[in-house]
C-alpha positions as CSV (number, residue, x, y, z in Angstrom):
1,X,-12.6,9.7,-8.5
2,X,-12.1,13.2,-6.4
3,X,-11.2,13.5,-3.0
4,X,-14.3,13.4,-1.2
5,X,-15.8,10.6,-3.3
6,X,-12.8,8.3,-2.1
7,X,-13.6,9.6,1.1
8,X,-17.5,8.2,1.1
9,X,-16.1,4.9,-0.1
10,X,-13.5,5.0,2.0
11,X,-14.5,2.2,4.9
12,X,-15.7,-0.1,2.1
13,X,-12.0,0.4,0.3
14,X,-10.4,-0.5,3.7
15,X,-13.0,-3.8,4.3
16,X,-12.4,-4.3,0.6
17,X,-15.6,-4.2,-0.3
18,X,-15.6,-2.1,-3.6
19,X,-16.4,-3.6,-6.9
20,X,-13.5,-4.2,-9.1
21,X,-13.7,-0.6,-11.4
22,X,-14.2,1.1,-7.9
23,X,-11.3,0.0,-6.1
24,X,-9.4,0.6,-9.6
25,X,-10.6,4.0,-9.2
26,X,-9.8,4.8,-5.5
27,X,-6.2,2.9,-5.7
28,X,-5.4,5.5,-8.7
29,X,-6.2,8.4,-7.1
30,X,-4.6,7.3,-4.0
31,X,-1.6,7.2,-6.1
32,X,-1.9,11.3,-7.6
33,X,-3.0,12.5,-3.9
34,X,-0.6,12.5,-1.0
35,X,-3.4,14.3,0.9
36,X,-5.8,11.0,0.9
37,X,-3.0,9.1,1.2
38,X,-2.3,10.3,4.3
39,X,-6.2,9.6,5.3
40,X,-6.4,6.3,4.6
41,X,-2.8,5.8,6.0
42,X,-4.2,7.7,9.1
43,X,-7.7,5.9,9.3
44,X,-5.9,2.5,9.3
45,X,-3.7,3.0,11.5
46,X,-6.5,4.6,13.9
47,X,-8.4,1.2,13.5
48,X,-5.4,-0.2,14.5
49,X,-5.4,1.2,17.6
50,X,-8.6,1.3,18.1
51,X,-8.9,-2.6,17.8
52,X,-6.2,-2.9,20.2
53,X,-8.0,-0.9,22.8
54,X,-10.9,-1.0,23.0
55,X,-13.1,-4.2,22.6
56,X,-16.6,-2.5,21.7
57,X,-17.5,-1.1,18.2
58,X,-17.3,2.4,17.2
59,X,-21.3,3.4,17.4
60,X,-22.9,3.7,14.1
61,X,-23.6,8.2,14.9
62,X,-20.5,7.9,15.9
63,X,-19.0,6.6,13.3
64,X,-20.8,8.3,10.8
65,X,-20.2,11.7,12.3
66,X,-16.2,10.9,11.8
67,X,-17.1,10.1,8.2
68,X,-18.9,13.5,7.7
69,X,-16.5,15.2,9.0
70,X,-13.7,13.9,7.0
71,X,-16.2,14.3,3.8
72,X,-15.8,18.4,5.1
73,X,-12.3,18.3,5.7
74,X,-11.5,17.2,2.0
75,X,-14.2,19.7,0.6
76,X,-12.8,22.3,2.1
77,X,-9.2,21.7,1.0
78,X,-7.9,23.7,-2.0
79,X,-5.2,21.3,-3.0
80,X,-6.9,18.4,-4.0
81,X,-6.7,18.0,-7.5
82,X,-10.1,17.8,-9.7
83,X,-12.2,15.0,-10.7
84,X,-11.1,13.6,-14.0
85,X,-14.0,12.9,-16.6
């Protein structure tokens, strides 16, 4: 798994709902790449807060514009290291 696929799956990773081989994936990745580390350390913590806040759910564009954005963010970034075959 690369950067930005673990990014696509990341909400389902957090809700824990990734098949067995796909969680396998992301949670080995997570362990060679501080950088998505520190996403999914950052979005939970954000949902955190977020839950404690507000009482309303983040609206689906909303939502899904975070998620693209983050998908550009970890594109764009030079360090990540390459998808394994």
């Amino acid at each position: 798994m690369n950067c930005e696929e673990l990014i696509r799956y990341l909400s389902d990773y957090i809700d824990n709902n990734l098949d067995e081989d796909l969680r396998a994936d992301a949670e080995e990745h997570l362990r060679t790449c501080h950088n998505c580390h520190v996403v999914l350390d950052t979005t939970r913590k954000t949902i955190l807060m977020y839950k404690g806040s507000i009482k309303d759910p983040i609206p689906a564009p909303r939502r899904v514009a975070l998620f693209d954005r983050l998908l550009k963010a970890v594109s764009e970034r030079q360090d990540c290291p390459p998808e394994e075959e």
